[in-house]
N, CA, C, O and CB atoms as a CASP TS submission, in Angstrom:
PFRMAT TS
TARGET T0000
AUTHOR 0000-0000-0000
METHOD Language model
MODEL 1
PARENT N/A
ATOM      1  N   UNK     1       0.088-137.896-102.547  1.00  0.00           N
ATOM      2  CA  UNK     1       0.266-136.496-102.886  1.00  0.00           C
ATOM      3  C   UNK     1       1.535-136.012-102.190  1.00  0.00           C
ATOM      4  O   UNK     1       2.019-136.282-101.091  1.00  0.00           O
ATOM      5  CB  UNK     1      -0.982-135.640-102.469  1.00  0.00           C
ATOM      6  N   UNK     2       1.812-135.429-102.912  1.00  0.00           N
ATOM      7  CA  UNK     2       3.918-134.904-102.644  1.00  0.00           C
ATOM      8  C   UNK     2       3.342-133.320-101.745  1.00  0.00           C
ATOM      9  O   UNK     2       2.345-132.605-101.849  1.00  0.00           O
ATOM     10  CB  UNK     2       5.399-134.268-105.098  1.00  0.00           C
ATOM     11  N   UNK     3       4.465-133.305-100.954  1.00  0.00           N
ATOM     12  CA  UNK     3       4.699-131.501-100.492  1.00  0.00           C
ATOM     13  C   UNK     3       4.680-130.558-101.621  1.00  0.00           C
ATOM     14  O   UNK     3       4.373-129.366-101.599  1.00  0.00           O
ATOM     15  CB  UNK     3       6.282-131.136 -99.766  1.00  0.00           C
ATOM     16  N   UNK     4       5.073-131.311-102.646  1.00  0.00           N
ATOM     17  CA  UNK     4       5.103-129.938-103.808  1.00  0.00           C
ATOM     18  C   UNK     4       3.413-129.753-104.019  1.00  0.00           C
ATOM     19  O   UNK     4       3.012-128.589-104.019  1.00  0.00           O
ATOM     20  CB  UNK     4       6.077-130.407-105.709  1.00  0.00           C
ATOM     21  N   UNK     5       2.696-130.527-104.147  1.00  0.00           N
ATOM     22  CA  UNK     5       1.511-130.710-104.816  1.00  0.00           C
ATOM     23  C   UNK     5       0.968-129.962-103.748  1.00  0.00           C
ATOM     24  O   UNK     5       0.488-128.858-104.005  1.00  0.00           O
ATOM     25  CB  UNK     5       0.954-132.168-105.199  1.00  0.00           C
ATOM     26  N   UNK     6       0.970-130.427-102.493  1.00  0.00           N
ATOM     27  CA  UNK     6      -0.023-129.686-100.997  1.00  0.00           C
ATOM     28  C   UNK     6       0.913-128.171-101.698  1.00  0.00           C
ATOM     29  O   UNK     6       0.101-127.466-102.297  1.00  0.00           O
ATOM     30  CB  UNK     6       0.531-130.495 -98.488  1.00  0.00           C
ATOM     31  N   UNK     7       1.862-127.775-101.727  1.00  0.00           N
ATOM     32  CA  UNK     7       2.003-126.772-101.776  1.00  0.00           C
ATOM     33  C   UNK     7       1.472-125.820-103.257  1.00  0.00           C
ATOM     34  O   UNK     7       1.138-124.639-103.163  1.00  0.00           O
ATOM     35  CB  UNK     7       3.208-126.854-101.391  1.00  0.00           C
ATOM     36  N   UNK     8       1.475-126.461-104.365  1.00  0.00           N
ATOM     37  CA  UNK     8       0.260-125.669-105.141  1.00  0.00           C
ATOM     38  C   UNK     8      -0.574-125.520-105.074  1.00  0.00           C
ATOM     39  O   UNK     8      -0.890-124.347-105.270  1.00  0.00           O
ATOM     40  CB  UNK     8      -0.077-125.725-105.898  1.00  0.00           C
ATOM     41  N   UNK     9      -1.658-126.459-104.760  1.00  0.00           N
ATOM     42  CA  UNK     9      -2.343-126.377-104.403  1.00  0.00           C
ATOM     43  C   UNK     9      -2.915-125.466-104.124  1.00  0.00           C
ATOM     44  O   UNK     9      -3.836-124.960-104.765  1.00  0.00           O
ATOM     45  CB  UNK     9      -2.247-126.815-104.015  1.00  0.00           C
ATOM     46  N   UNK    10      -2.359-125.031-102.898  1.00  0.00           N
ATOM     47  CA  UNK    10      -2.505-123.845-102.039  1.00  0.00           C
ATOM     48  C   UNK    10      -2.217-122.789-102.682  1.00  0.00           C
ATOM     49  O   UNK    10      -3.079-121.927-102.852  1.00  0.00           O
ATOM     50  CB  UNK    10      -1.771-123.831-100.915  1.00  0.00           C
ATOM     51  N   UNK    11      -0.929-122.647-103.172  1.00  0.00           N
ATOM     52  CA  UNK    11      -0.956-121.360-103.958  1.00  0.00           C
ATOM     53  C   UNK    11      -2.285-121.266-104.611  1.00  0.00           C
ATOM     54  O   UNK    11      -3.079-120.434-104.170  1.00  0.00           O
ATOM     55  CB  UNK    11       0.193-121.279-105.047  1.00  0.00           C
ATOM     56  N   UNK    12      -2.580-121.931-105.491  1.00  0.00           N
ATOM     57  CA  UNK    12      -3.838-121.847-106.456  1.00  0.00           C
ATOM     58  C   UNK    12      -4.781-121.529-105.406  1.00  0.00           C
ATOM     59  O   UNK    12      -5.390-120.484-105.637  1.00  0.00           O
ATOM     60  CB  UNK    12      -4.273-123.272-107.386  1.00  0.00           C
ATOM     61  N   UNK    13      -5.067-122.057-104.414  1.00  0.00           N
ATOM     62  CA  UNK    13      -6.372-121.631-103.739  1.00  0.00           C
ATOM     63  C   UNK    13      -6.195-120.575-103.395  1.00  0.00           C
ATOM     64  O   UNK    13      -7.276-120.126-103.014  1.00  0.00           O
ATOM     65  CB  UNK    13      -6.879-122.291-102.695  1.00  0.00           C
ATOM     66  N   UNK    14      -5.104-119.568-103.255  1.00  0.00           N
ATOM     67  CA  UNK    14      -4.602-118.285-102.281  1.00  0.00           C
ATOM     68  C   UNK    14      -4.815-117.297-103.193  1.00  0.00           C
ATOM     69  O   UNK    14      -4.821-116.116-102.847  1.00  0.00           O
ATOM     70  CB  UNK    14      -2.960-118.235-101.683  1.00  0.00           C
ATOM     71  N   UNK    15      -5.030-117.722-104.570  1.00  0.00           N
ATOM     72  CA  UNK    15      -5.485-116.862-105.724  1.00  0.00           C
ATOM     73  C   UNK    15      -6.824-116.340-105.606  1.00  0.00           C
ATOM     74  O   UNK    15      -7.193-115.233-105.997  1.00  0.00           O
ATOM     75  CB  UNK    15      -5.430-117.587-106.976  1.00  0.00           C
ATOM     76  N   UNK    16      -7.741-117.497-104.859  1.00  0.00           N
ATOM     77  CA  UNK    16      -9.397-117.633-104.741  1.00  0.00           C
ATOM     78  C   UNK    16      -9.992-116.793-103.631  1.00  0.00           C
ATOM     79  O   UNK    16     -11.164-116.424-103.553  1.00  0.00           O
ATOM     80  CB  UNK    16      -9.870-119.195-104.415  1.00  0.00           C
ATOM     81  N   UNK    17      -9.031-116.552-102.804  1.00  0.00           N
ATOM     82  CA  UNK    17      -9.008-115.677-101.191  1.00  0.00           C
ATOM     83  C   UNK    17      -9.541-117.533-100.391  1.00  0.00           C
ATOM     84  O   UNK    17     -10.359-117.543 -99.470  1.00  0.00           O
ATOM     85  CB  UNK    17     -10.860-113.664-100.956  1.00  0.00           C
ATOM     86  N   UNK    18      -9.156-118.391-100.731  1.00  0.00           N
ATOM     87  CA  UNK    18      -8.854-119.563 -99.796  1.00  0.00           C
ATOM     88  C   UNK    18      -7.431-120.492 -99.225  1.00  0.00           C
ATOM     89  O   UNK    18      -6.626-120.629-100.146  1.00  0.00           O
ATOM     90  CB  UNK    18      -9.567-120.401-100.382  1.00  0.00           C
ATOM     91  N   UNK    19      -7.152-120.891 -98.423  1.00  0.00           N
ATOM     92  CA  UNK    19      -8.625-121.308 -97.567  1.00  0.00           C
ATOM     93  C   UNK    19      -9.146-120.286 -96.656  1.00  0.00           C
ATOM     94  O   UNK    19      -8.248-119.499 -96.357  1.00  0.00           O
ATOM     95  CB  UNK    19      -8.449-122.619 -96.571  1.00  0.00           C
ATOM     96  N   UNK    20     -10.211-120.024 -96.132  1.00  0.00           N
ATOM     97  CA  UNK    20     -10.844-119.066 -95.435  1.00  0.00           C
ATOM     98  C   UNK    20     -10.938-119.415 -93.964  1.00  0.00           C
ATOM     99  O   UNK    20     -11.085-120.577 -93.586  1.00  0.00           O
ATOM    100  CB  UNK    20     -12.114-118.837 -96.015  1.00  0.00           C
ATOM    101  N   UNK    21     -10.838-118.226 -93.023  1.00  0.00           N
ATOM    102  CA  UNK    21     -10.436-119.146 -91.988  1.00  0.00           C
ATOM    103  C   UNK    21     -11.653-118.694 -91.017  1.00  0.00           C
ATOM    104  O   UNK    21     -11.992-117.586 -90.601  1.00  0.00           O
ATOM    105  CB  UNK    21      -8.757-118.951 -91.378  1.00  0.00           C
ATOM    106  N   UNK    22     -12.192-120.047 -90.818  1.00  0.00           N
ATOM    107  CA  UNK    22     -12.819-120.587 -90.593  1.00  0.00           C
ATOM    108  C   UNK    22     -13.223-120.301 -88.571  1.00  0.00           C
ATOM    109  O   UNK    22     -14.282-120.670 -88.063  1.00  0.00           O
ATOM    110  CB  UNK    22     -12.282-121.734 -91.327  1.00  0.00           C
ATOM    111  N   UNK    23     -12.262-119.704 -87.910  1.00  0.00           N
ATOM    112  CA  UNK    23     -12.132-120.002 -86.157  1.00  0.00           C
ATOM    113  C   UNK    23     -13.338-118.748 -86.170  1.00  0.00           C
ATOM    114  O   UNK    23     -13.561-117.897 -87.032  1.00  0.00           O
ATOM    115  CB  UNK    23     -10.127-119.620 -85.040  1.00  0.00           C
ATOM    116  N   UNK    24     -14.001-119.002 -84.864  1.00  0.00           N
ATOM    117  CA  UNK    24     -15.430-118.224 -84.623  1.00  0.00           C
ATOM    118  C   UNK    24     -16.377-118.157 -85.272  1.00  0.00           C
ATOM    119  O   UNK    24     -17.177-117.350 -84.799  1.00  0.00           O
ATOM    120  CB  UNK    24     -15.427-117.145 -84.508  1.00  0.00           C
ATOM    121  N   UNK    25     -16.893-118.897 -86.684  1.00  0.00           N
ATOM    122  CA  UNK    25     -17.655-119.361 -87.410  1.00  0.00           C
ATOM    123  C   UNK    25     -18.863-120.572 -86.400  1.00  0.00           C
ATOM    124  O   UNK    25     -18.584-121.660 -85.896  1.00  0.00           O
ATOM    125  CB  UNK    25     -16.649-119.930 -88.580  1.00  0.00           C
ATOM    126  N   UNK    26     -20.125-119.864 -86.408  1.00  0.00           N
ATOM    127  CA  UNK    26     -20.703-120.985 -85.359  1.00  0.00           C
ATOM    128  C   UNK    26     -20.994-122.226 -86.211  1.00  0.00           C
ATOM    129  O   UNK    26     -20.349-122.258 -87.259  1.00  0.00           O
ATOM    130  CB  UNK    26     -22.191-120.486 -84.530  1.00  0.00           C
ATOM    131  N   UNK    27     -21.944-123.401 -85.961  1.00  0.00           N
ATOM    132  CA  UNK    27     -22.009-124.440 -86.579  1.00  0.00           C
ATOM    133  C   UNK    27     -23.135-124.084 -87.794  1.00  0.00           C
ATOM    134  O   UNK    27     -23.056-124.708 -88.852  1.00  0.00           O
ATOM    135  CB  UNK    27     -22.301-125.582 -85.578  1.00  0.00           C
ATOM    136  N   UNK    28     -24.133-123.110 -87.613  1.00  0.00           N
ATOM    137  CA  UNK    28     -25.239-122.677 -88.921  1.00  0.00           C
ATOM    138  C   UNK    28     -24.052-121.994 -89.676  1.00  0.00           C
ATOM    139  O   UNK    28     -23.973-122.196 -90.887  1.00  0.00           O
ATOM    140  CB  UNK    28     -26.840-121.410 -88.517  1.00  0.00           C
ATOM    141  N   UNK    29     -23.393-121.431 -89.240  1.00  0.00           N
ATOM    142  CA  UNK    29     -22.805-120.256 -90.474  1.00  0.00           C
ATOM    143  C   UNK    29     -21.366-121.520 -91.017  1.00  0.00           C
ATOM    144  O   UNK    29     -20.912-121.195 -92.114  1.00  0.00           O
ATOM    145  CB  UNK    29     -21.969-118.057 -89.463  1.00  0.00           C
ATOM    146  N   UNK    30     -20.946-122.305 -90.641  1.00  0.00           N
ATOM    147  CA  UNK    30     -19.990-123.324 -91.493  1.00  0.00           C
ATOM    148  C   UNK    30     -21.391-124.503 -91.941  1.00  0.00           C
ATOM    149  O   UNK    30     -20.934-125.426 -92.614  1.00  0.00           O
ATOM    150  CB  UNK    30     -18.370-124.211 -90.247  1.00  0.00           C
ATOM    151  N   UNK    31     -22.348-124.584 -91.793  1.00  0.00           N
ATOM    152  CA  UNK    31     -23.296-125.103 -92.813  1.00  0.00           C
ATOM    153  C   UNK    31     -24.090-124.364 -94.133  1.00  0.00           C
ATOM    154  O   UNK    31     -24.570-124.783 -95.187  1.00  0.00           O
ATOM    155  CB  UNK    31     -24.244-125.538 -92.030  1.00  0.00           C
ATOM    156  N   UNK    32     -23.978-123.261 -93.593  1.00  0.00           N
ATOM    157  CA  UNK    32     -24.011-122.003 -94.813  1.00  0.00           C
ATOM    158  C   UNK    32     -23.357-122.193 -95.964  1.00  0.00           C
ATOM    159  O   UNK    32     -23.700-122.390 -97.130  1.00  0.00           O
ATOM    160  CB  UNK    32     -23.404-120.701 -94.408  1.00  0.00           C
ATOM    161  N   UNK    33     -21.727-122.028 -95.044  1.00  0.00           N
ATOM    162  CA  UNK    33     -20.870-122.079 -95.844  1.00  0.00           C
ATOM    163  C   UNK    33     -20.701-122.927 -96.574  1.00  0.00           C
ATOM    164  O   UNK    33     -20.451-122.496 -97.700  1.00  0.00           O
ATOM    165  CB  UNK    33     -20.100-121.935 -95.484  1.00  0.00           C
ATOM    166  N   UNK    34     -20.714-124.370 -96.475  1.00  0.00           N
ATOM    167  CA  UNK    34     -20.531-125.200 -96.650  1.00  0.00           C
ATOM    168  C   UNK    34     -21.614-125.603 -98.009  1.00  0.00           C
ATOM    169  O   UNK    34     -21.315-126.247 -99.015  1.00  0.00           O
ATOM    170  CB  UNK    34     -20.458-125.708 -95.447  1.00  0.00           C
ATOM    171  N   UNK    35     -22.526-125.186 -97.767  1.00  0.00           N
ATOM    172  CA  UNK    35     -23.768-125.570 -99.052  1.00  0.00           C
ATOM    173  C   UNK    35     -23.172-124.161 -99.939  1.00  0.00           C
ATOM    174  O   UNK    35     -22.936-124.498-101.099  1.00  0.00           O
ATOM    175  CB  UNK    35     -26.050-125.462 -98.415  1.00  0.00           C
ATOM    176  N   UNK    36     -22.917-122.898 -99.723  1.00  0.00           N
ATOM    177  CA  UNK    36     -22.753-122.060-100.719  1.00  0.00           C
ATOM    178  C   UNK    36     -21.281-122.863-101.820  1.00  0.00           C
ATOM    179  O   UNK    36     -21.247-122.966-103.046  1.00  0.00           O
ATOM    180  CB  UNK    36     -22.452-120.400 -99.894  1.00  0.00           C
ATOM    181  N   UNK    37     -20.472-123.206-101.022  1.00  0.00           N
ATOM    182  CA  UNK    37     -19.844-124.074-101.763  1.00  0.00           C
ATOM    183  C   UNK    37     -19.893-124.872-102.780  1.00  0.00           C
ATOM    184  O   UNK    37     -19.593-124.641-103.951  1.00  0.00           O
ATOM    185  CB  UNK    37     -19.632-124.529-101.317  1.00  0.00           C
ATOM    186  N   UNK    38     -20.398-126.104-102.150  1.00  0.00           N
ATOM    187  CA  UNK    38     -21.371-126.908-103.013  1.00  0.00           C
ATOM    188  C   UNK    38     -22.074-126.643-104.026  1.00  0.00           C
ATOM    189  O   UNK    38     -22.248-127.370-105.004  1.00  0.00           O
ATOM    190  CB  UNK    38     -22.151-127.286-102.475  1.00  0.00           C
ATOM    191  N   UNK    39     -22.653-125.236-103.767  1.00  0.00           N
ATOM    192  CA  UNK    39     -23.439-124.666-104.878  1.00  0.00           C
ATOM    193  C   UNK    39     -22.192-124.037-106.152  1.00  0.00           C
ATOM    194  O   UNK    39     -22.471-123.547-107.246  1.00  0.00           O
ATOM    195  CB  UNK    39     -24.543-123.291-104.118  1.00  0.00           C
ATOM    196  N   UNK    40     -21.217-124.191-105.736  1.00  0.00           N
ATOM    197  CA  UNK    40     -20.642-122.941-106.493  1.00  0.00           C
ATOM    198  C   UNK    40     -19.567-124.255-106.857  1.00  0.00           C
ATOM    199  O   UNK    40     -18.823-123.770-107.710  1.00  0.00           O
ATOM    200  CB  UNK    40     -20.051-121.168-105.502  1.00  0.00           C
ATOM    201  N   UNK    41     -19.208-125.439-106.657  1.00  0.00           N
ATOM    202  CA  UNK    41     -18.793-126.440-107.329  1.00  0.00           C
ATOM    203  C   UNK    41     -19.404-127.076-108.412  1.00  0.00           C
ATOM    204  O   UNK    41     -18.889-127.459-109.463  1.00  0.00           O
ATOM    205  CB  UNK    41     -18.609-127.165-106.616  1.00  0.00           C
ATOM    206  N   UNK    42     -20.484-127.140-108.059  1.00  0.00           N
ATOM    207  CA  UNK    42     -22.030-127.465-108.926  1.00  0.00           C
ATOM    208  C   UNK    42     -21.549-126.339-110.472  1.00  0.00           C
ATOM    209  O   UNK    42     -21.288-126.546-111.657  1.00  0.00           O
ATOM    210  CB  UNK    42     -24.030-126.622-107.660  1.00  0.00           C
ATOM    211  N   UNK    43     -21.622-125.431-109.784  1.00  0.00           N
ATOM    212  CA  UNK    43     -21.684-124.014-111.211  1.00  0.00           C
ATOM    213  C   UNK    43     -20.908-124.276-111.690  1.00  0.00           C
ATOM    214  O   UNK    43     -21.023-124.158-112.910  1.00  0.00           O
ATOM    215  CB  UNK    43     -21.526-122.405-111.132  1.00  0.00           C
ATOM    216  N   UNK    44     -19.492-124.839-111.150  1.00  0.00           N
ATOM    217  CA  UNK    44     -18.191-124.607-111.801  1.00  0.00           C
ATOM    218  C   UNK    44     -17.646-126.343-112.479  1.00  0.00           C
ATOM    219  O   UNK    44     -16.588-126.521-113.082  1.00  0.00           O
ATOM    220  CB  UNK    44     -16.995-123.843-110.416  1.00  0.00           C
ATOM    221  N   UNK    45     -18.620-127.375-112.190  1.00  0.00           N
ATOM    222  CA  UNK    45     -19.076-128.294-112.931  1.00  0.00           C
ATOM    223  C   UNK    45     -19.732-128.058-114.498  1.00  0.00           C
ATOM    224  O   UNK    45     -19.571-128.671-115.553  1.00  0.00           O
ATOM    225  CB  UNK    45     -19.921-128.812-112.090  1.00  0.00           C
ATOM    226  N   UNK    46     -20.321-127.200-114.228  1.00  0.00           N
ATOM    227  CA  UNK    46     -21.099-127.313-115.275  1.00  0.00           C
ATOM    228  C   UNK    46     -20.258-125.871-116.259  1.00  0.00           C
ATOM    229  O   UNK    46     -20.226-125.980-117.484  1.00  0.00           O
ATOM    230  CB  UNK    46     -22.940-127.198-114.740  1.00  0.00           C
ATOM    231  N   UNK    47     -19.992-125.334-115.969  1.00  0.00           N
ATOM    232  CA  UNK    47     -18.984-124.315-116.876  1.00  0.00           C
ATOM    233  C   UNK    47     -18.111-125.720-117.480  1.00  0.00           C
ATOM    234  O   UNK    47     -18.488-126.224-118.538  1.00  0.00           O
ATOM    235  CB  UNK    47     -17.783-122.871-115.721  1.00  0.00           C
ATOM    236  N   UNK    48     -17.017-126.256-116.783  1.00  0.00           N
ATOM    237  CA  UNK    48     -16.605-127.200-117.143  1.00  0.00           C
ATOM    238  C   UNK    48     -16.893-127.931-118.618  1.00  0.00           C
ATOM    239  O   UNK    48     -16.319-127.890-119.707  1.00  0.00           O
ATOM    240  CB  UNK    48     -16.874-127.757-116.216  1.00  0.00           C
ATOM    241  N   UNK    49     -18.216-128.704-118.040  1.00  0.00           N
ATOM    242  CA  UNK    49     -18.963-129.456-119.034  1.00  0.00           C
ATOM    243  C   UNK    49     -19.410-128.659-120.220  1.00  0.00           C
ATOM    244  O   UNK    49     -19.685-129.262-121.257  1.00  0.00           O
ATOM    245  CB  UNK    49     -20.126-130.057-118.415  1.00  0.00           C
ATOM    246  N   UNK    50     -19.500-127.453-120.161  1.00  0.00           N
ATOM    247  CA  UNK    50     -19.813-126.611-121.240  1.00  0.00           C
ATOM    248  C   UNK    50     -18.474-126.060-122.182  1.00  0.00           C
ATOM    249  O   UNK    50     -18.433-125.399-123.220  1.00  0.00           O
ATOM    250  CB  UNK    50     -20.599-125.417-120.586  1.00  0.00           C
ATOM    251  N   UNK    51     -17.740-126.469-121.585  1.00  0.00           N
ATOM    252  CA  UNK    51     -16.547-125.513-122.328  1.00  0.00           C
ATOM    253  C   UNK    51     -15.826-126.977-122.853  1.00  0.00           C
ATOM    254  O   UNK    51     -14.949-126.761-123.690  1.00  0.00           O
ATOM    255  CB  UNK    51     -15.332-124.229-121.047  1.00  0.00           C
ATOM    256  N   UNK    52     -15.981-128.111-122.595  1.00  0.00           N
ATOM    257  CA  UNK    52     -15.188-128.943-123.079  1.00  0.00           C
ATOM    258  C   UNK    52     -15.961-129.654-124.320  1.00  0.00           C
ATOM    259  O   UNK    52     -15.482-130.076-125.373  1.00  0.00           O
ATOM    260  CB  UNK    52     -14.720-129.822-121.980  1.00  0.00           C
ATOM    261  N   UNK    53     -17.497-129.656-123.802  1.00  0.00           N
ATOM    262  CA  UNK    53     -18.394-129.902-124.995  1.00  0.00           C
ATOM    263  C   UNK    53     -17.745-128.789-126.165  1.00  0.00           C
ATOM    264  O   UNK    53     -16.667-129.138-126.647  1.00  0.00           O
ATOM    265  CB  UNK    53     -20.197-129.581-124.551  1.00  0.00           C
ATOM    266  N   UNK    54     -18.127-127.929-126.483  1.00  0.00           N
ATOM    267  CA  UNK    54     -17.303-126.738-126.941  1.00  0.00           C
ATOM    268  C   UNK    54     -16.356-126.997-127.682  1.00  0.00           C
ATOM    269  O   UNK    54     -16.295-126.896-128.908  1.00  0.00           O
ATOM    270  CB  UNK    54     -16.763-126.025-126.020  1.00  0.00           C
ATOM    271  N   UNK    55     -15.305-127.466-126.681  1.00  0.00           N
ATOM    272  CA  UNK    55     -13.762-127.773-127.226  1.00  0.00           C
ATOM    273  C   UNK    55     -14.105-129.383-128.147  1.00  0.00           C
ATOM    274  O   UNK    55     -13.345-129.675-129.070  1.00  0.00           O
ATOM    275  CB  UNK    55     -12.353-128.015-125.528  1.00  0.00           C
ATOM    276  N   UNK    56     -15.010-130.108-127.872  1.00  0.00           N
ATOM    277  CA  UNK    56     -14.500-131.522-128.299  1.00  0.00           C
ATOM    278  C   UNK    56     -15.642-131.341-129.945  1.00  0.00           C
ATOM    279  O   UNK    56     -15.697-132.248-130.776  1.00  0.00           O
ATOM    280  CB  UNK    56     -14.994-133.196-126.764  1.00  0.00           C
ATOM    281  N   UNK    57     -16.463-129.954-130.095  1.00  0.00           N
ATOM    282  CA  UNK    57     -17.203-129.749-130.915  1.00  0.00           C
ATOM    283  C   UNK    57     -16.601-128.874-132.117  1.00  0.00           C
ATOM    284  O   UNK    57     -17.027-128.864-133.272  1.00  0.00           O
ATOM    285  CB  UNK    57     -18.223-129.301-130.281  1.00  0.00           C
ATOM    286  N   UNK    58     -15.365-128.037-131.529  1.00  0.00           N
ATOM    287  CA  UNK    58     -14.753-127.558-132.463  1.00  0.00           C
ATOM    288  C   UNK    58     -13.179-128.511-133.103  1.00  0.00           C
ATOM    289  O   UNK    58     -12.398-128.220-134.008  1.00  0.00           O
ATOM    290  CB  UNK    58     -14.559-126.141-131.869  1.00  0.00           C
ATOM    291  N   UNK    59     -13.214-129.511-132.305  1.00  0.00           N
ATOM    292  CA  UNK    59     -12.154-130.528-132.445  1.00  0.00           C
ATOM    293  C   UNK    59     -12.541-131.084-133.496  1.00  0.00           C
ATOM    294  O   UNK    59     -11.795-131.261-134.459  1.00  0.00           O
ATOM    295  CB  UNK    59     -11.921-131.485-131.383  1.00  0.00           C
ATOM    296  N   UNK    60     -14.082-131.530-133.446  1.00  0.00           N
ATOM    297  CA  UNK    60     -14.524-132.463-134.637  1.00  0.00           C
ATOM    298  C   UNK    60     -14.711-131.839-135.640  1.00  0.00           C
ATOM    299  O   UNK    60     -14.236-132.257-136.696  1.00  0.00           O
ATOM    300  CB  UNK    60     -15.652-133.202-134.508  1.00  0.00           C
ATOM    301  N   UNK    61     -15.670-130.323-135.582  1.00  0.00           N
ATOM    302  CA  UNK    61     -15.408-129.041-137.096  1.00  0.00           C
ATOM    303  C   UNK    61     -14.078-129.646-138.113  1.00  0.00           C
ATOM    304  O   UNK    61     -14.048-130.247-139.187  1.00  0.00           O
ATOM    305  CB  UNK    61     -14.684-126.966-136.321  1.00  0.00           C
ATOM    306  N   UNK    62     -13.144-129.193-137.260  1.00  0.00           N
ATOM    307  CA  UNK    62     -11.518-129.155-137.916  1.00  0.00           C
ATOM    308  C   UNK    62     -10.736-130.238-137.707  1.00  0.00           C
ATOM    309  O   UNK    62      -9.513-130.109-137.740  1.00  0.00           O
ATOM    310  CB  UNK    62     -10.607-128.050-137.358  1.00  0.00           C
ATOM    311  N   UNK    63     -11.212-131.223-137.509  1.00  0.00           N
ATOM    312  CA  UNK    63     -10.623-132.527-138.129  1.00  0.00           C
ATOM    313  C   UNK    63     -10.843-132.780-139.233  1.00  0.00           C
ATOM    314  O   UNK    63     -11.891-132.494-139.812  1.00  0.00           O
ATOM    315  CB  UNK    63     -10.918-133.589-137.631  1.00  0.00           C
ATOM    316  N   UNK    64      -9.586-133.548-139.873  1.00  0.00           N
ATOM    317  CA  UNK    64      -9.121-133.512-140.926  1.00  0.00           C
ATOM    318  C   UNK    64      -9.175-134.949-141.533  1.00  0.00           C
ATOM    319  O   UNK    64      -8.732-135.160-142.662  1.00  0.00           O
ATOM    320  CB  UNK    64      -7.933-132.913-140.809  1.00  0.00           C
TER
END
């Protein structure tokens, strides 16, 4: 991975209000965090999987 890439990256995450910073966070509340995450990768898995099903369903409609 290039400096350019670490550096979009980031932009893109700075869109999300991340990365979040993390200093004085005890060890329950960055395990909190850490599963609300998870949970919300999970969601954004499955949006994913729904929108490409979608896309590969209207691909086949209008093929020709």
């Amino acid at each position: 991975m290039s400096v350019k890439d670490d550096d979009d990256g980031l932009k893109k995450a700075a869109e999300f209000g991340l990365p979040r910073n993390l200093e004085g966070m005890s060890v329950d509340s960055l395990k909190d965090y850490r599963a609300a995450l998870e949970a919300e990768i999970k969601h954004v898995e499955d949006a994913l999987a729904h929108r490409e099903g979608a896309v590969a369903g209207a691909e086949a409609l209008f093929k020709i």
